[in-house]
mmCIF file as gemmi writes it, N, C-alpha and C atoms, coordinates in Angstrom:
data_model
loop_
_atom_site.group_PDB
_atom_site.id
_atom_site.type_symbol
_atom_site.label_atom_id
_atom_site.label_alt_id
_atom_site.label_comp_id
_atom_site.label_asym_id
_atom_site.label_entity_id
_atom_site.label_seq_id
_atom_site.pdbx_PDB_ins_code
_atom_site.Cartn_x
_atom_site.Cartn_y
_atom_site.Cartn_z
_atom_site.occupancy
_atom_site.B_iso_or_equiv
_atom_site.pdbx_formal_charge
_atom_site.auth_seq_id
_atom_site.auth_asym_id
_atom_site.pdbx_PDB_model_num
ATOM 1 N N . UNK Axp A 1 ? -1.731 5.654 -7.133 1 0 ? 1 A 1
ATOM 2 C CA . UNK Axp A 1 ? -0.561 6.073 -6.416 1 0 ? 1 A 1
ATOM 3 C C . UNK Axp A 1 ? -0.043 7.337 -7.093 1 0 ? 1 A 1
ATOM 4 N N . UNK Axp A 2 ? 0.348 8.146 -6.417 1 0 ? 2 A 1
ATOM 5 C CA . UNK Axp A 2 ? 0.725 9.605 -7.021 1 0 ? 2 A 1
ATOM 6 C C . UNK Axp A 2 ? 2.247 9.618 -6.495 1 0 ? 2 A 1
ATOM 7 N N . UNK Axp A 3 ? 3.403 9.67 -7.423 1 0 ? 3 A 1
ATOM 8 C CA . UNK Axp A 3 ? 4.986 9.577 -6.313 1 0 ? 3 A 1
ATOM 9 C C . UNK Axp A 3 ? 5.156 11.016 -7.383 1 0 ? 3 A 1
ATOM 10 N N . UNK Axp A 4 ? 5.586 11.614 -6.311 1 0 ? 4 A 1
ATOM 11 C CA . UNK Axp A 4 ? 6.367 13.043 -6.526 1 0 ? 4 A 1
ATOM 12 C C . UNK Axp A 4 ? 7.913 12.911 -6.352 1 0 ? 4 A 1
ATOM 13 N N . UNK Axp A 5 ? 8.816 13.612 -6.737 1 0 ? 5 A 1
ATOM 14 C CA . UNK Axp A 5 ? 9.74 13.568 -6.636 1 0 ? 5 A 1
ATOM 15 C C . UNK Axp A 5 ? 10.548 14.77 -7.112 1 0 ? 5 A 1
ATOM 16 N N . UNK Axp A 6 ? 11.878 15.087 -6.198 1 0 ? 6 A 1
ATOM 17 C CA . UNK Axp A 6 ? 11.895 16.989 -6.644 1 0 ? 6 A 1
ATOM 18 C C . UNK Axp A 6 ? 12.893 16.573 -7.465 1 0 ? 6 A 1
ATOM 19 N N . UNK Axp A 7 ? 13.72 15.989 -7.968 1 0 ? 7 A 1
ATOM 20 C CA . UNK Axp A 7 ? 14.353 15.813 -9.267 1 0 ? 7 A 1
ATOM 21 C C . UNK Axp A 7 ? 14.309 14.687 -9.978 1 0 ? 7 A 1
ATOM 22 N N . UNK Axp A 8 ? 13.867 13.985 -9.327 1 0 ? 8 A 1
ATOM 23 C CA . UNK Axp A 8 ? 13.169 12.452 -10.265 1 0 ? 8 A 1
ATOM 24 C C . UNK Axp A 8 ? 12.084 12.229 -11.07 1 0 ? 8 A 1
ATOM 25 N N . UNK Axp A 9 ? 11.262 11.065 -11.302 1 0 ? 9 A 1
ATOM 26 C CA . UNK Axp A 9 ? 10.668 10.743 -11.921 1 0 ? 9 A 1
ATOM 27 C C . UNK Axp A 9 ? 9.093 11.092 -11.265 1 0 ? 9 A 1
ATOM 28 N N . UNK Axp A 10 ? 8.401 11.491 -11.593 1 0 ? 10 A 1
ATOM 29 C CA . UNK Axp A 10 ? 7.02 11.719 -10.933 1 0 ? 10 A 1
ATOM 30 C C . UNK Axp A 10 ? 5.866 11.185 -11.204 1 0 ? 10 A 1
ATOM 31 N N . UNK Axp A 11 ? 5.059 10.858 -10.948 1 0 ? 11 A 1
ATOM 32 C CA . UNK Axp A 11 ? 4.095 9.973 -12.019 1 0 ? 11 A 1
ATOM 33 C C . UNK Axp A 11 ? 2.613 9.995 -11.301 1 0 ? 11 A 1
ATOM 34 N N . UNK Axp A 12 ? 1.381 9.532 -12.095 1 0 ? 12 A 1
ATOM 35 C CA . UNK Axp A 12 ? 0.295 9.466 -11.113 1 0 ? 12 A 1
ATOM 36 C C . UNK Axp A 12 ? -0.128 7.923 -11.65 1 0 ? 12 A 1
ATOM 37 N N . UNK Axp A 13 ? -0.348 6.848 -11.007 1 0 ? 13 A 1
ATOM 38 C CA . UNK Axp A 13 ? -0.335 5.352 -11.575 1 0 ? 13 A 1
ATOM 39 C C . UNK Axp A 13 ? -1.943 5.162 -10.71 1 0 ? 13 A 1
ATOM 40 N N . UNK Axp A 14 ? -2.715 4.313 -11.652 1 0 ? 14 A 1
ATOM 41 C CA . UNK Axp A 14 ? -3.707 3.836 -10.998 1 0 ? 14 A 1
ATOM 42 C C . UNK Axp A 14 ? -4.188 2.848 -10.697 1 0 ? 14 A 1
ATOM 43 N N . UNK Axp A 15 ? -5.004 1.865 -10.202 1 0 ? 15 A 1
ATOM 44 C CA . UNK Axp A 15 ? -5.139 1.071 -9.446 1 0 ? 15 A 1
ATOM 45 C C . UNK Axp A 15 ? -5.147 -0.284 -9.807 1 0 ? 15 A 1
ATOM 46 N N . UNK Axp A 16 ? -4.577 -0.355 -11.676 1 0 ? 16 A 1
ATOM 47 C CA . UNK Axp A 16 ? -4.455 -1.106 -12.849 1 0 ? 16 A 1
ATOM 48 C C . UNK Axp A 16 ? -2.982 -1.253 -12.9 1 0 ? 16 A 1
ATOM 49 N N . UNK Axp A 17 ? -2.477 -0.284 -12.916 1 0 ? 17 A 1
ATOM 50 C CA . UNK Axp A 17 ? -1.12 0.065 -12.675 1 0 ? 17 A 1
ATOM 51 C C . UNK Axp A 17 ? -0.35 0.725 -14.032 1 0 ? 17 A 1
ATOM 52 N N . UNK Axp A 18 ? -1.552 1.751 -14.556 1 0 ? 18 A 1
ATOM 53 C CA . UNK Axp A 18 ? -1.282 2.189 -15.577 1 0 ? 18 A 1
ATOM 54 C C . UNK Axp A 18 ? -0.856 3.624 -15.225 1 0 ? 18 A 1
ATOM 55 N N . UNK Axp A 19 ? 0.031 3.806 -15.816 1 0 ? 19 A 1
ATOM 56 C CA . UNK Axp A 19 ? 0.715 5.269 -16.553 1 0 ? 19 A 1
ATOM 57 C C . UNK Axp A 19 ? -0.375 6.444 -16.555 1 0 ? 19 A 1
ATOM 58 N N . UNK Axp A 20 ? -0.869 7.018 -15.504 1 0 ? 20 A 1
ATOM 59 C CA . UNK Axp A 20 ? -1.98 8.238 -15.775 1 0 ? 20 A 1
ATOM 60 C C . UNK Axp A 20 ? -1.336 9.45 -16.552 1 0 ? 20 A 1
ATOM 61 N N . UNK Axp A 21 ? -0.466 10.118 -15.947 1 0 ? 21 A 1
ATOM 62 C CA . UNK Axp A 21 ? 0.574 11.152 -15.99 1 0 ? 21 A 1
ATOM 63 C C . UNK Axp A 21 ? 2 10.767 -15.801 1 0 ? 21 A 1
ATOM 64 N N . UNK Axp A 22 ? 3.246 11.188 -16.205 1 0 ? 22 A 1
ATOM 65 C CA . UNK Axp A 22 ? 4.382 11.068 -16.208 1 0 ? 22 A 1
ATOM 66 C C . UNK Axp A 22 ? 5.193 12.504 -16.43 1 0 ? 22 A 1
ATOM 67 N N . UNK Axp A 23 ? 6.565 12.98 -15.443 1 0 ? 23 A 1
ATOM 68 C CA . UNK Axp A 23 ? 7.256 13.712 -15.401 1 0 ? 23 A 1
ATOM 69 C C . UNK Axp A 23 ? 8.531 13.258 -15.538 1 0 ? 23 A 1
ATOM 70 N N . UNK Axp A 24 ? 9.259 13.272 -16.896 1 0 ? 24 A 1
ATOM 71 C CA . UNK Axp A 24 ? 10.227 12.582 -16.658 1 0 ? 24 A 1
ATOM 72 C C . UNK Axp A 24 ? 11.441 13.269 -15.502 1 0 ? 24 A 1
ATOM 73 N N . UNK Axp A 25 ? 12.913 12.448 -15.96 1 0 ? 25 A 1
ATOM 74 C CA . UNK Axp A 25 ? 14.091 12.846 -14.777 1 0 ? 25 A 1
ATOM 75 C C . UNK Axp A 25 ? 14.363 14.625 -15.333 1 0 ? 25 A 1
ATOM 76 N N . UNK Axp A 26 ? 14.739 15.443 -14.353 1 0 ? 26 A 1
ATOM 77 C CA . UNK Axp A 26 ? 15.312 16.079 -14.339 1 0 ? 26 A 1
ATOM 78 C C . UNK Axp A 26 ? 14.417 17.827 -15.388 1 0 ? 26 A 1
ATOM 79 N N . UNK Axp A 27 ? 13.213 17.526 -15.213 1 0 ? 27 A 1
ATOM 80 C CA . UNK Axp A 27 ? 12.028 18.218 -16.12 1 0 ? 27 A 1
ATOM 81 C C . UNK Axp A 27 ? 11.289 19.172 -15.104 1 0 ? 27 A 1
ATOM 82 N N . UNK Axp A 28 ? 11.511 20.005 -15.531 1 0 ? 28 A 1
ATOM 83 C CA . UNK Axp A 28 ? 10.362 20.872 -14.744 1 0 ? 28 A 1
ATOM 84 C C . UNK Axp A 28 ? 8.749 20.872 -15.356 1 0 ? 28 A 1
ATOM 85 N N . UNK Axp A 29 ? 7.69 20.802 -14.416 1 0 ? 29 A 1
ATOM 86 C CA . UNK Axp A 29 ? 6.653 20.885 -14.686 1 0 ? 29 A 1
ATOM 87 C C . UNK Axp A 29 ? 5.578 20.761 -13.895 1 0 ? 29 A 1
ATOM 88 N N . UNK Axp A 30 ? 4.732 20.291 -14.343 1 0 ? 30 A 1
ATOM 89 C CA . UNK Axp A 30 ? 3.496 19.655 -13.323 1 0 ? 30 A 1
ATOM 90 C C . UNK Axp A 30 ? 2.199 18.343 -13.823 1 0 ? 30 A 1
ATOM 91 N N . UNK Axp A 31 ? 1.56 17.863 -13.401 1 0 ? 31 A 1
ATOM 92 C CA . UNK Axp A 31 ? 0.338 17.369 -13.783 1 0 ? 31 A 1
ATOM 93 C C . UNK Axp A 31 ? -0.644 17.5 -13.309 1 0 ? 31 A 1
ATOM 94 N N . UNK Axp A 32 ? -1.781 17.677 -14.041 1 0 ? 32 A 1
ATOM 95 C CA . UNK Axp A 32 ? -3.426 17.919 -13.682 1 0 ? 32 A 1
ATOM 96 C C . UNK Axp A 32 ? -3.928 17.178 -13.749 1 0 ? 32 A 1
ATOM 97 N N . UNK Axp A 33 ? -4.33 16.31 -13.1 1 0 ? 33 A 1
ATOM 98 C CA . UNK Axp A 33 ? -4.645 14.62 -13.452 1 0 ? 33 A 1
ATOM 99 C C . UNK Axp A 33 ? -6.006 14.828 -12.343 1 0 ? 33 A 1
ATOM 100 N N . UNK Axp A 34 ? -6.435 13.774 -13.173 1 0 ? 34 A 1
ATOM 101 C CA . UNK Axp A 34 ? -8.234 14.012 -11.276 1 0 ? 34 A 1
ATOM 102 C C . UNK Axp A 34 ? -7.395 12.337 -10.847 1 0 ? 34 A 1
ATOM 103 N N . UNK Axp A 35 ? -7.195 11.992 -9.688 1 0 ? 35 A 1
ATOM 104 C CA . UNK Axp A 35 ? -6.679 11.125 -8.852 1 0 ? 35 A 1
ATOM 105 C C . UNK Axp A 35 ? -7.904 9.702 -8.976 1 0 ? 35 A 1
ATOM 106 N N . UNK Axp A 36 ? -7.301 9.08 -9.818 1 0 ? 36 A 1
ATOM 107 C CA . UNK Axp A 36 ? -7.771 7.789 -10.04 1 0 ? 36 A 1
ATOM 108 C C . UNK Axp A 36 ? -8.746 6.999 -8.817 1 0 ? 36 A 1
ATOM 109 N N . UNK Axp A 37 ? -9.912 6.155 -9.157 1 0 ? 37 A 1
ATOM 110 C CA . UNK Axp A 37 ? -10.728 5.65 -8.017 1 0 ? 37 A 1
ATOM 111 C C . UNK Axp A 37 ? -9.858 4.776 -7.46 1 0 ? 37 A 1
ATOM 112 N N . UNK Axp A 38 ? -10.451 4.644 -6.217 1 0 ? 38 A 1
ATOM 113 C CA . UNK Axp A 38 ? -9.961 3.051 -5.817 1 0 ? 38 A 1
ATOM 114 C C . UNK Axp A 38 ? -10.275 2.095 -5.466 1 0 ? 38 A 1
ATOM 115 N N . UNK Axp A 39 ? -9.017 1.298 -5.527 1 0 ? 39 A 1
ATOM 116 C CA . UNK Axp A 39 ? -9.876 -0.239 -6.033 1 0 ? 39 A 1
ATOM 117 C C . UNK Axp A 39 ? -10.402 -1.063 -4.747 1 0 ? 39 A 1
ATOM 118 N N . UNK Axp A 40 ? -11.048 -2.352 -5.401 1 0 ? 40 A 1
ATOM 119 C CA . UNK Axp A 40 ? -11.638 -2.716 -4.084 1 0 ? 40 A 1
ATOM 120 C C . UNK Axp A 40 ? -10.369 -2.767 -2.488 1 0 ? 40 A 1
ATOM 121 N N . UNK Axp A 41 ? -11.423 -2.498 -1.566 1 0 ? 41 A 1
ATOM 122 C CA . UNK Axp A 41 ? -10.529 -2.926 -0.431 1 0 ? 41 A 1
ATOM 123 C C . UNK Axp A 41 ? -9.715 -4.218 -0.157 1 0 ? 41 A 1
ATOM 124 N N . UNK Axp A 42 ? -8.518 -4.078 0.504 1 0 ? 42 A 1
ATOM 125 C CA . UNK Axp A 42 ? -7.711 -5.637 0.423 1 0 ? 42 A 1
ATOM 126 C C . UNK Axp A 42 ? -8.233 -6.406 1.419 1 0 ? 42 A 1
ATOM 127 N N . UNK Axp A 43 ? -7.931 -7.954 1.75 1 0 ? 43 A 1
ATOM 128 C CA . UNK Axp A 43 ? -7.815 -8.408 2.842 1 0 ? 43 A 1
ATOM 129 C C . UNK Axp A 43 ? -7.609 -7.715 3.819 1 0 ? 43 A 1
ATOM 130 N N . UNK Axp A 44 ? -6.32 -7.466 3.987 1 0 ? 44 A 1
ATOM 131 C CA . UNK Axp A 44 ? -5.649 -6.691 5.205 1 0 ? 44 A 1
ATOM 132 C C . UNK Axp A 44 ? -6.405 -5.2 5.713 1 0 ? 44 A 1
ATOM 133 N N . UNK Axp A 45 ? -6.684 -4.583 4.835 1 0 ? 45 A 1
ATOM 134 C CA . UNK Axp A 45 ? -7.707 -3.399 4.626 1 0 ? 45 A 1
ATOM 135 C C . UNK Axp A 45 ? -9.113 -3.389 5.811 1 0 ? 45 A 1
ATOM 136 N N . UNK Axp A 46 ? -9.755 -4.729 5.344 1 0 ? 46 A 1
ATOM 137 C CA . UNK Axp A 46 ? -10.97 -4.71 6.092 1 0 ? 46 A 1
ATOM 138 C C . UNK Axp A 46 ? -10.648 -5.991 7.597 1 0 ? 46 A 1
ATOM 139 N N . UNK Axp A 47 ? -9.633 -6.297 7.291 1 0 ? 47 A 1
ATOM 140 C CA . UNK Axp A 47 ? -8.997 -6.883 8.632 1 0 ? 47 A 1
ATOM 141 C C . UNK Axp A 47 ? -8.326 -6.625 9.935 1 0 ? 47 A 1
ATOM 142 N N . UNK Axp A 48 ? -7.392 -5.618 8.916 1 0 ? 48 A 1
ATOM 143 C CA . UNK Axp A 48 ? -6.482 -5.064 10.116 1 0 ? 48 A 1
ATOM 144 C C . UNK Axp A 48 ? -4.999 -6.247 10.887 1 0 ? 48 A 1
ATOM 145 N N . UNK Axp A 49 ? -4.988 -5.827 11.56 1 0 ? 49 A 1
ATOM 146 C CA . UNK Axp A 49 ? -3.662 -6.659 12.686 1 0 ? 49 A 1
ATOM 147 C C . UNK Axp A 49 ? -4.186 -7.884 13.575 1 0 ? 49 A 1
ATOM 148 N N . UNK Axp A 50 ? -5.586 -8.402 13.451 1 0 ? 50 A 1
ATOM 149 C CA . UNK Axp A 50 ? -6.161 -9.447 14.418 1 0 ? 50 A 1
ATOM 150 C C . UNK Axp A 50 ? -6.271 -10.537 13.628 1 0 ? 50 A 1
ATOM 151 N N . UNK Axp A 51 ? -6.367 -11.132 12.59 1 0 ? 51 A 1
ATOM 152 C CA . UNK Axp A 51 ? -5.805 -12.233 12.514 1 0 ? 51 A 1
ATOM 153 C C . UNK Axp A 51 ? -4.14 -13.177 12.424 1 0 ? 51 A 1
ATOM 154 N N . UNK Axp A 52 ? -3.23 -11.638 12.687 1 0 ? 52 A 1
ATOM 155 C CA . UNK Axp A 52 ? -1.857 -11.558 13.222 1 0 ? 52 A 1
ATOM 156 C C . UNK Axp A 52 ? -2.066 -11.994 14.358 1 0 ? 52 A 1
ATOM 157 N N . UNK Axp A 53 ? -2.503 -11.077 15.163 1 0 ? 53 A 1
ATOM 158 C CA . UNK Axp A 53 ? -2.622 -11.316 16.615 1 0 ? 53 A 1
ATOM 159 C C . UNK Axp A 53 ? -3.371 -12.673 17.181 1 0 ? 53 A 1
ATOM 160 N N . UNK Axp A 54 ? -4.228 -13.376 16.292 1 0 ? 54 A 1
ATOM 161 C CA . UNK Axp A 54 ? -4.709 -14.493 16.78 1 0 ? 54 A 1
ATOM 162 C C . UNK Axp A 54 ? -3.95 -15.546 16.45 1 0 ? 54 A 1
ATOM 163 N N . UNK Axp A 55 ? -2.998 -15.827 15.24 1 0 ? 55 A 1
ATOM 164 C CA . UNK Axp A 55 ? -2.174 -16.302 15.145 1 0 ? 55 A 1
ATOM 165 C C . UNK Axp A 55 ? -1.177 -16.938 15.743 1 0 ? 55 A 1
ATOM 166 N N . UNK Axp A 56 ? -0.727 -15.322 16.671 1 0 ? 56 A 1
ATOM 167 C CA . UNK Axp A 56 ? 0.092 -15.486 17.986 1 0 ? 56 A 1
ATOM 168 C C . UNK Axp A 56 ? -0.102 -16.344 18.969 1 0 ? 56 A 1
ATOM 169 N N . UNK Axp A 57 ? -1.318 -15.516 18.93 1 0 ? 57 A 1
ATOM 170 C CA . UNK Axp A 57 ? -1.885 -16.19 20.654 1 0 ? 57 A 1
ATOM 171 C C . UNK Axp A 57 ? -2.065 -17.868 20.225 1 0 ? 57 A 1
ATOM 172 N N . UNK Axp A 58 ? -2.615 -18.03 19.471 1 0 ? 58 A 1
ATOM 173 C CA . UNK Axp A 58 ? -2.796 -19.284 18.885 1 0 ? 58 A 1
ATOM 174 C C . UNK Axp A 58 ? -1.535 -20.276 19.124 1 0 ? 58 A 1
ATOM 175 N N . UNK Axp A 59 ? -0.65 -19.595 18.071 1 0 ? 59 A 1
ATOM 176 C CA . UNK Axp A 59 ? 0.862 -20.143 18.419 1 0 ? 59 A 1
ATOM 177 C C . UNK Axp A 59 ? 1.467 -20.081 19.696 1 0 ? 59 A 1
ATOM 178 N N . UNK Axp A 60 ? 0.738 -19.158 20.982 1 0 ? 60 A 1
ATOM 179 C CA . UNK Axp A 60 ? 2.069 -19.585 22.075 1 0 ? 60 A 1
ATOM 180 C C . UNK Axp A 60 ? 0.893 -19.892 23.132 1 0 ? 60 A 1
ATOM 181 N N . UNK Axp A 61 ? 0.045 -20.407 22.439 1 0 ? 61 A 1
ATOM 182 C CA . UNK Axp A 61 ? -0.892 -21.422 23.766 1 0 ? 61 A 1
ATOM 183 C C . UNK Axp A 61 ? -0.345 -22.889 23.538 1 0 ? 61 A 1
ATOM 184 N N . UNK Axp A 62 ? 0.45 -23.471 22.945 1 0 ? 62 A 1
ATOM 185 C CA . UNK Axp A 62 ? 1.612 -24.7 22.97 1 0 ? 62 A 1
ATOM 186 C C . UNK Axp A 62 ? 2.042 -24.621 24.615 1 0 ? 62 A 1
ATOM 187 N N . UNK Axp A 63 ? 3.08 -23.118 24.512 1 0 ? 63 A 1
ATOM 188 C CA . UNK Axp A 63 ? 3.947 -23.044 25.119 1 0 ? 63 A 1
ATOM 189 C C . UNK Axp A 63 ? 3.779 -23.054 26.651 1 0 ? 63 A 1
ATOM 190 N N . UNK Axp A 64 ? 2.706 -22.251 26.861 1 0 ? 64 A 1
ATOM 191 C CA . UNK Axp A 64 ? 1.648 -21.944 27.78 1 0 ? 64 A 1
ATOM 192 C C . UNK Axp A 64 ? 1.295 -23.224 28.316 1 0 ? 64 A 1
ATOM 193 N N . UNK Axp A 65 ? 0.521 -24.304 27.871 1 0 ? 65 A 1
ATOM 194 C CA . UNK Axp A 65 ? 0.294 -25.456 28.307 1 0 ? 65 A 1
ATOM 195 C C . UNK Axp A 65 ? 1.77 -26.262 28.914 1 0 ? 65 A 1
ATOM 196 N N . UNK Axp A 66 ? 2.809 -25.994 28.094 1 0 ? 66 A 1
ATOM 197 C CA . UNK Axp A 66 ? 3.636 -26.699 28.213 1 0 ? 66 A 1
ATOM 198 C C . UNK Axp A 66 ? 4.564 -26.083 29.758 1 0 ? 66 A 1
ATOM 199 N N . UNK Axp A 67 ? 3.918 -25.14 29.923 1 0 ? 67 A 1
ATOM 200 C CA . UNK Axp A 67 ? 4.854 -24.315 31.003 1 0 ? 67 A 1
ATOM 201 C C . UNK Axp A 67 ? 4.056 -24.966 32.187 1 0 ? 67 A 1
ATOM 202 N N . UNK Axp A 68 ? 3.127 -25.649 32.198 1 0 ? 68 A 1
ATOM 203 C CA . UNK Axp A 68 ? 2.199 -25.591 33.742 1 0 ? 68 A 1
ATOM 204 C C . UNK Axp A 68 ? 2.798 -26.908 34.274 1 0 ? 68 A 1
């Protein structure tokens, strides 16, 4: 994660959740950092919104039956 910030804290954190680079408050400067790998893909990542969506549907086929 790379958070910039124009008078805050800036930082480049990696996928460990370690401290790569740091800018503290109120500092002018920069960092040269090479942008950390990343880590494996998440659940949600290689899933997406369809086991949400089946969920749903799942959950309002109750209702559905119950309507006929």
């Amino acid at each position: 994660m790379v958070r910039v910030a124009n008078n805050g804290i800036s930082a480049v954190i990696d996928a460990t959740g370690q401290v790569r680079a740091r800018i503290n408050l109120d500092t002018i400067g920069y960092a040269d950092v090479a942008l950390p790998a990343p880590g494996e893909p998440t659940p949600y990542s290689r899933a997406g919104d369809w086991p949400l969506v089946a969920l749903l549907l799942l959950g309002a086929l109750p209702v559905v039956l119950r309507l006929r």
